[in-house]
C-alpha positions in Angstrom: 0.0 0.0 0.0 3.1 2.1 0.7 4.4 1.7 -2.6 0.6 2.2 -4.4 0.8 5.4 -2.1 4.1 6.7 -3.4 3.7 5.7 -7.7 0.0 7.7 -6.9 1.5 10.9 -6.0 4.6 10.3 -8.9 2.2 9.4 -11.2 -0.4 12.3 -10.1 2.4 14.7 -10.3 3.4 13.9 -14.1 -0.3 14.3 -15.1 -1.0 17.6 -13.1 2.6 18.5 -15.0 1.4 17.8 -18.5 -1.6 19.4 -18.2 -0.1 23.3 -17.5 1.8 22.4 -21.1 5.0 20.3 -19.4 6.1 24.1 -19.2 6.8 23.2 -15.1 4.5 25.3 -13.6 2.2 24.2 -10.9 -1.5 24.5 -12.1 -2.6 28.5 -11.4 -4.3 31.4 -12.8 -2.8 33.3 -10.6 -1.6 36.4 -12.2 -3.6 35.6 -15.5 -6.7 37.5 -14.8 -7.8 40.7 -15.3 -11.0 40.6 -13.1 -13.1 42.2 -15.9 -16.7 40.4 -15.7 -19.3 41.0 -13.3 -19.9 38.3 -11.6 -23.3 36.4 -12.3 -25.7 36.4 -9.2 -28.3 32.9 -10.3 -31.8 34.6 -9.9 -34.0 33.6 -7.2 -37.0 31.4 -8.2 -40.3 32.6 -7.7 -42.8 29.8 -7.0 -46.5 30.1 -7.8 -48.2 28.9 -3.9 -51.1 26.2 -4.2 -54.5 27.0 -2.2 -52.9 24.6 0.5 -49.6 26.8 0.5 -47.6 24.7 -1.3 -44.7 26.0 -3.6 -44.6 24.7 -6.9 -41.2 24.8 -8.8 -40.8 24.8 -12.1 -37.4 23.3 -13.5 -36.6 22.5 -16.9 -33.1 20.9 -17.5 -32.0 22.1 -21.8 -29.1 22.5 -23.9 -27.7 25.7 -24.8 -24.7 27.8 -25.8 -22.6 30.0 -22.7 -20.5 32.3 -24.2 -17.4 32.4 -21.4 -15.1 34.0 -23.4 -15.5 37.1 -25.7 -16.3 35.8 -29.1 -16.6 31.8 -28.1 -19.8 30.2 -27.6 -19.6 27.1 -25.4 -22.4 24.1 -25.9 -23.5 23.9 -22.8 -26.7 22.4 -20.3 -28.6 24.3 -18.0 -31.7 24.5 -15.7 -34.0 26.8 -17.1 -31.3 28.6 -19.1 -28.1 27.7 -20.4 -26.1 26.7 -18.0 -26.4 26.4 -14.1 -29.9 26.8 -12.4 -32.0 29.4 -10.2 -31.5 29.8 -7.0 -34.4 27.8 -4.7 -35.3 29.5 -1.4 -37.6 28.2 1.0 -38.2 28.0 5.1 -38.5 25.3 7.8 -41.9 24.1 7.7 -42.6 24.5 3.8 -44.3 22.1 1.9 -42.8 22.4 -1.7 -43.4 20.7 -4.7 -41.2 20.4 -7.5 -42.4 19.8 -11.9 -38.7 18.8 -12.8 -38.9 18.9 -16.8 -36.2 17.1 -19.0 -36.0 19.0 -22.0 -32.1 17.1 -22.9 -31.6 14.3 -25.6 -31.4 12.0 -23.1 -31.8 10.7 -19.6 -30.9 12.2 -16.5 -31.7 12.6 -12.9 -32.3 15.7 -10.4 -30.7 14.9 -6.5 -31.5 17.7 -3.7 -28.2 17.0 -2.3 -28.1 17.1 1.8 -31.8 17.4 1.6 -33.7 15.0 4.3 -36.8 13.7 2.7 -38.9 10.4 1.5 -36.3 7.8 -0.2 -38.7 8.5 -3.6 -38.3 12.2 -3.7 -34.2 11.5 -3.3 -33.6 11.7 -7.5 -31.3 9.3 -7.4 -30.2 6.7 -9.8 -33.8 5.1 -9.2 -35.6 8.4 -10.3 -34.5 8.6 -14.2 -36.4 11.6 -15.7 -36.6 10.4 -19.5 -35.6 12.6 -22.6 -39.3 14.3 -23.0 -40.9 13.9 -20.0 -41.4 15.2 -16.4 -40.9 14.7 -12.9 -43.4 16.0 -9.4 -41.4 15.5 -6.3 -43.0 16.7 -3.3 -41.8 16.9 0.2 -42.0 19.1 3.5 -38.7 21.0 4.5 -37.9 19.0 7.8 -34.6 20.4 8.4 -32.6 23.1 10.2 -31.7 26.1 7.8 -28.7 25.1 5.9 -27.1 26.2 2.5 -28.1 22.3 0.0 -28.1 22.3 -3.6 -29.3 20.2 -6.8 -27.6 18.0 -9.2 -28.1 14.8 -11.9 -27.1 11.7 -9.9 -27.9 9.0 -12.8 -25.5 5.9 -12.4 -21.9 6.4 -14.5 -23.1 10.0 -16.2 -22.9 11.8 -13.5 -19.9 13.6 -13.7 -20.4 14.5 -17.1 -23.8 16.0 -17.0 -22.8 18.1 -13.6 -19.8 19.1 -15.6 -22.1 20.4 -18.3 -23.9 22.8 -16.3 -26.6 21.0 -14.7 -26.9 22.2 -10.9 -28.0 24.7 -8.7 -28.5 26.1 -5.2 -31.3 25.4 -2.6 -31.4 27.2 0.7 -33.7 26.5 3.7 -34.0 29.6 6.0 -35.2 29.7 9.6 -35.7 32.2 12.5 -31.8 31.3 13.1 -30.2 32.5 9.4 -32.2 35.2 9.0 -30.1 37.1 12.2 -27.3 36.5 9.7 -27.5 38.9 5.9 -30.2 37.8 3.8 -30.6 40.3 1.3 -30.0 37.7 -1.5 -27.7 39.2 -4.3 -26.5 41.8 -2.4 -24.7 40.8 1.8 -26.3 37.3 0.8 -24.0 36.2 -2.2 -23.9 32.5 -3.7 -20.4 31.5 -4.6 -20.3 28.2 -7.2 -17.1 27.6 -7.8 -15.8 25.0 -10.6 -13.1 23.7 -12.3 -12.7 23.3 -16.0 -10.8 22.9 -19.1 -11.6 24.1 -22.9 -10.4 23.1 -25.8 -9.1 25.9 -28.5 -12.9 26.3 -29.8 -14.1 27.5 -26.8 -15.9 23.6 -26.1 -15.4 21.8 -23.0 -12.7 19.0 -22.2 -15.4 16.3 -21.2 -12.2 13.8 -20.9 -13.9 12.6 -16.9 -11.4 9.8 -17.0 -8.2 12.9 -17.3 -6.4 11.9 -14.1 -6.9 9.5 -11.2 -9.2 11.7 -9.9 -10.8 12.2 -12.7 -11.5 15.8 -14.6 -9.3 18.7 -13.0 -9.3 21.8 -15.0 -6.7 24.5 -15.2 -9.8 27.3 -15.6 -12.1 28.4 -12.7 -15.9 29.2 -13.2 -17.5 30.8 -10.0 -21.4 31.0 -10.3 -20.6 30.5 -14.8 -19.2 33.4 -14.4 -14.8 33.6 -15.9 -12.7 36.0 -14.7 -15.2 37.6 -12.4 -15.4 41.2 -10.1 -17.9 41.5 -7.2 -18.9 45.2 -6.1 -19.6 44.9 -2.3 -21.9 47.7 -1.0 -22.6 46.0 2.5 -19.8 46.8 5.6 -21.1 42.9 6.3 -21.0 39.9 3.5 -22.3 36.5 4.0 -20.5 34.0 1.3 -22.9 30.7 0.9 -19.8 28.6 -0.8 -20.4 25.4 -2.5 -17.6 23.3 -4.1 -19.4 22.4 -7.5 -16.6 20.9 -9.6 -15.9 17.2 -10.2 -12.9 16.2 -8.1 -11.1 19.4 -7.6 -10.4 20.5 -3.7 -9.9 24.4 -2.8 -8.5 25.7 0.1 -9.8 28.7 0.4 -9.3 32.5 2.6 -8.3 35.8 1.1 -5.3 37.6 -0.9 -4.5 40.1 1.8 -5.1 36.9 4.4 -7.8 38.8 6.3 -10.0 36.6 8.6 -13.4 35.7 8.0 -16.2 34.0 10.2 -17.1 30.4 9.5 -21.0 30.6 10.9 -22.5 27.0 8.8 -21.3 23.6 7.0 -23.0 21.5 5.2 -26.3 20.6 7.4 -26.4 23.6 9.0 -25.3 27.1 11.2 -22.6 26.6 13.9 -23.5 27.2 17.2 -21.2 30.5 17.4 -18.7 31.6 14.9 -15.6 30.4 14.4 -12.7 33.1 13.2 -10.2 31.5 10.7 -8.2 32.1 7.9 -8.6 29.3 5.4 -11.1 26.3 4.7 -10.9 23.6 3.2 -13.9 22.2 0.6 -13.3 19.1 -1.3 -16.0 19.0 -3.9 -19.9 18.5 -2.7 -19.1 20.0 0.8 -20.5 23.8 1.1 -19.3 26.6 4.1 -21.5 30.0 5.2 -18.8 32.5 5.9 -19.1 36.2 6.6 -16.1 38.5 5.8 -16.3 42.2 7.3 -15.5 45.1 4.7 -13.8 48.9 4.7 -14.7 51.2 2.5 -12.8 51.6 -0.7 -10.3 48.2 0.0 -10.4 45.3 -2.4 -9.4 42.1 -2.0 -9.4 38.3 -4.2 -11.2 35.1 -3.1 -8.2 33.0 -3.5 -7.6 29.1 -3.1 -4.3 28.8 -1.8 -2.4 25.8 -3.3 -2.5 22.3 -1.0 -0.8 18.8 -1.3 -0.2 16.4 -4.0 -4.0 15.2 -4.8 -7.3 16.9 -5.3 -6.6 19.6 -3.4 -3.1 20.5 -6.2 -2.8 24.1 -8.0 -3.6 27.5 -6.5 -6.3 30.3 -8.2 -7.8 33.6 -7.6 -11.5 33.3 -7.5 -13.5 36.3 -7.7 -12.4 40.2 -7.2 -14.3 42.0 -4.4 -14.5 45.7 -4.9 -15.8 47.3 -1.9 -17.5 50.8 -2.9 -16.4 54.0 -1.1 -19.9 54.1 1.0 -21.4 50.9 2.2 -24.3 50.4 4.1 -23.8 49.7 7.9 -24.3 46.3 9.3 -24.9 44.6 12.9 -22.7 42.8 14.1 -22.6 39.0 14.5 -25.2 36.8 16.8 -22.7 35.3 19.4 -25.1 31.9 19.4 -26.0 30.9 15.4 -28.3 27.8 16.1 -30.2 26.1 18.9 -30.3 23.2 17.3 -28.4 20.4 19.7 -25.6 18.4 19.0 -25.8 14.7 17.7 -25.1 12.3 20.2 -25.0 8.5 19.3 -26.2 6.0 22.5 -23.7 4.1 24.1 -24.6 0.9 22.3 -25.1 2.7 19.0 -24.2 0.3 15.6 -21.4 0.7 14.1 -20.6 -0.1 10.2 -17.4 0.2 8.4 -16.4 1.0 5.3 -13.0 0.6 3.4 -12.7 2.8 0.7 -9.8 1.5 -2.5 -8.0 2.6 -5.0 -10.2 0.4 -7.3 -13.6 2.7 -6.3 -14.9 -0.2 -4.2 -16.5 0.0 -1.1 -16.1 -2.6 1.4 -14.4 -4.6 -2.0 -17.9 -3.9 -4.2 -18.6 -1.8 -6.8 -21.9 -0.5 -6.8 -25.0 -3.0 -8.7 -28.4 -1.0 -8.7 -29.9 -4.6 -7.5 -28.1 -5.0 -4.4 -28.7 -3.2 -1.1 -25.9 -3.0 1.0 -27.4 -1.7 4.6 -30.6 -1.6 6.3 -31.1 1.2 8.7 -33.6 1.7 11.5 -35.6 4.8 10.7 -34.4 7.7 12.9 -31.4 5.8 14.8 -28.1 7.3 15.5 -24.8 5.2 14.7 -21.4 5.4 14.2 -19.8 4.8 10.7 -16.4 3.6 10.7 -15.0 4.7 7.2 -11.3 3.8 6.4 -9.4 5.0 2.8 -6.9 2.7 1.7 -6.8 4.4 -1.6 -6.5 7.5 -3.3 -7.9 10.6 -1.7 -12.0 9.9 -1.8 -14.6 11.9 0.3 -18.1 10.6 1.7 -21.5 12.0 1.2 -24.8 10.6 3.0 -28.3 10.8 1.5 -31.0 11.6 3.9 -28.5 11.8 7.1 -26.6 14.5 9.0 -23.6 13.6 10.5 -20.7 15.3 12.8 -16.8 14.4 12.6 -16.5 12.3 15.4 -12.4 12.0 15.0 -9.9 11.7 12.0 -7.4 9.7 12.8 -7.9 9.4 16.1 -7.9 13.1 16.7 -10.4 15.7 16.7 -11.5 17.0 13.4 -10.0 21.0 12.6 -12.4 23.6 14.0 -14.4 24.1 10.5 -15.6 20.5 10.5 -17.0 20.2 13.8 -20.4 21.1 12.4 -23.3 19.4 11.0 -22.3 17.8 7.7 -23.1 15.7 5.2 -20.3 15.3 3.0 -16.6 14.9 4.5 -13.0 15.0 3.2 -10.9 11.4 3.8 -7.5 12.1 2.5 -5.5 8.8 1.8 -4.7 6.8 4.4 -7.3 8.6 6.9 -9.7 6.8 9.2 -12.6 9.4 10.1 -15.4 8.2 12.6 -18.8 9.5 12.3 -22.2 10.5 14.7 -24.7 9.9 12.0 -28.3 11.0 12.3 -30.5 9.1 10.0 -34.4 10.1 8.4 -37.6 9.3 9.5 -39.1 8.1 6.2 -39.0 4.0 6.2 -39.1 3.0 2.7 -37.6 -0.7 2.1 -38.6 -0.8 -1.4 -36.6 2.5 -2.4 -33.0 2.9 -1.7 -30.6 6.3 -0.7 -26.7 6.3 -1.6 -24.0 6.6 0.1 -20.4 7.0 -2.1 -17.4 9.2 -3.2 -18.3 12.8 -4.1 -15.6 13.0 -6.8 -17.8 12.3 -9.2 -15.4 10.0 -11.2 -14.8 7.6 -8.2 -19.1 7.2 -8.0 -19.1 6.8 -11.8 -16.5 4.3 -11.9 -18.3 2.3 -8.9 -17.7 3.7 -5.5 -21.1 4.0 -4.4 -23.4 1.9 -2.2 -27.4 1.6 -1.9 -29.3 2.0 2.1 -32.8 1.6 3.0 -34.5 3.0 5.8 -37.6 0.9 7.5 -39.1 0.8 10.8 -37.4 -0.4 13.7 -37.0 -3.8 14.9 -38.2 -4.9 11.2 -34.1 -5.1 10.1 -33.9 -8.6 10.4 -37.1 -9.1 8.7 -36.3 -7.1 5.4 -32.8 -8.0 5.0 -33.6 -11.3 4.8 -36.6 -10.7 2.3 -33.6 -8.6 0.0 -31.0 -11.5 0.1 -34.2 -14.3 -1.5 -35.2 -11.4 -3.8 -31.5 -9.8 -4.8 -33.0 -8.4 -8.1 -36.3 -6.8 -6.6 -35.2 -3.4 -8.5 
């Protein structure tokens, strides 16, 4: 394993050397851009309200053309325009109800990613929206307020139809965020940020299979948007960032290394803020953070360059111009969220996982006929997950989770929140409180794999279902007569 270890960094390093041209640099745009597009803000969705107060949603998934440089028009996919989606915002307690249209020449899916709801509503690999015709999930928001988002999760395309352009944000608000900026667009800004590579005609690199990893670009896209500038008019800004690219990690702060406040993680707000100077996002995982501004300064979203692996290469982001007056904010809540910690029993379950070089989980490659775990509706375990192969990250469906230890050791300050995706470098054994749904569904499976979306593709990915208590036994035993039941 040492020596697997050791030709896996060699053989990353030759690849990440080839792509910047075999010129010897490290990949970078550092210094390249000239910060001359406004940054694109994806536009809220307004839904129409039923006479029973649901929302209804309207999302169509098309092709298009983006044009990201001057001059070059990009073939792209989109959700209801040409590439990326609208912004979905919606509070505790909502009922919501989605008319997900597929408008592409072929299959795909729609996943609310970190979103706890009915195994059926999941848009998973067992929810194919065919070329022509429509979806109607429906759901009530059950959750804390937290900063989610949407993406295609059909089995072995998924990378390349996220890499198209298909995903968007979703944000649940509660009484807690909304003591945090919430002008959406202007203190509340979403920041996408992704990873690509063009070819000469302005076309995507769709080679997913480009390194171990899979596709790492040498060109950033935050929110579509190349070579972007942000005008800040708020003394206060709240940064809702979500890691959108394929395998590509970012470690991110600030040019002028100012501090920021981490208030949220994936599931949800912090209990207080947490002052820092970098964090860390491997791709899936998202962070709130809220930067103070001074009239007049300017400063550059930057990920700051990492170790051999996903997290390679160093770029500037986004340009933040701060205008000469800005309006006056309060200052920070000292306590974010009431919501309590998650604390597993003292004879809670515990599963294991070993994650491989191969993209096999526990030595299997995902089959859509087999399901691997049966969990009790609304039980608390532990999950054991061990990577004996290159650097992988974990994402749950329908479960929150906190970083029990990495390692042995505490998890750093950023990750010590409610999560649902985390970041298992090679050779890392995390340990995780998991907090599972309360909608049991043994005919209808949830997923649990490898957020670089190559690694899932290629097999690292692994089917749950969720039943009522005590009844374990019963169904597992009814899956292993009827393997094929899907």
């Amino acid at each position: 394993m040492k020596r697997r270890r050791i030709f896996a960094t060699l053989l990353f390093g030759l690849i990440a050397l080839c792509l910047t041209g075999c010129d010897g640099d490290t990949t970078t745009n550092v210094g390249k851009l000239t910060f001359q597009n406004e940054l694109n803000i994806p536009p809220l969705l307004e839904p129409t309200v039923g006479s029973d107060g649901t929302k209804q949603f309207t999302l169509t998934m098309q092709t298009g053309t983006t044009e990201f440089f001057e001059g070059k028009k990009t073939p792209t996919w989109g959700i209801n325009g040409s590439y990326l989606g609208p912004t979905i915002r919606v509070s505790r307690g909502d009922k919501v109800a989605f008319d997900v249209v597929n408008h592409l020449p072929e299959t795909s899916t729609l996943h609310w990613h970190g979103m706890r709801l009915p195994a059926a509503m999941d848009g998973g690999p067992h929810q194919m929206i065919e070329a022509g015709s429509t979806w109607n999930p429906s759901w009530t928001i059950e959750q804390p307020a937290a900063t989610t988002w949407y993406h295609p999760h059909l089995h072995g395309k998924t990378a390349l139809h996220v890499y198209r352009g298909l995903a968007g944000l979703f944000l649940i608000e509660d009484q807690d965020s909304k003591k945090l900026p919430s002008n959406y667009g202007v203190d509340d800004i979403p920041i996408i940020i992704q990873d690509k590579m063009f070819n000469g005609d302005g076309s995507f690199n769709e080679s997913m299979d480009l390194t171990p990893f899979g596709m790492l670009g040498n060109q950033i896209l935050v929110n579509g948007t190349y070579d972007p500038y942000l005008r800040i008019t708020s003394s206060q800004v709240r940064f809702r960032l979500l890691n959108g690219s394929n395998a590509r990690a970012y470690h991110i702060g600030f040019s002028d290394n100012r501090s920021f406040y981490l208030v949220g993680n994936d599931a949800g707000l912090l209990p207080e803020p947490i002052k820092m100077k970098r964090i860390l996002l491997s791709p899936g995982e998202r962070a709130e953070i809220v930067i103070e501004f001074k009239e007049g300064e300017e400063t550059i979203l930057h990920s700051f360059a990492g170790k051999d692996g996903i997290e390679n290469g160093e770029f500037d982001l986004v340009k933040l111009i701060a205008d000469q007056r800005l309006t006056a904010a309060t200052p920070l809540p000292q306590t974010l969220t009431s919501e309590p910690p998650i604390e597993v029993p003292a004879d809670a379950k515990v599963r294991t996982f070993v994650l491989t070089t191969e993209s096999a989980i526990n030595g299997k490659k995902m089959d859509m006929n087999r399901i691997d775990e049966v969990v009790p509706a609304r039980s608390r375990e532990i999950w054991e997950i061990t990577n004996k192969g290159w650097d992988h990250n974990f994402h749950i469906h329908d479960a929150t989770f906190t970083i029990l230890d990495k390692n042995g050791e505490l998890p750093p300050k950023y990750e010590r929140g409610r999560k649902d995706t985390v970041f298992i470098p090679s050779g890392t054994k995390v340990r995780l409180a998991v907090d599972f749904g309360s909608y049991p569904d043994p005919t209808t499976p949830y997923m649990y794999h490898c957020h670089l979306l190559y690694h899932e593709d290629s097999g690292m990915m692994g089917q749950f279902v969720i039943v009522e208590p005590g009844t374990e036994s019963q169904v597992s035993q009814q899956l292993h007569q009827r393997p094929h039941h899907h």
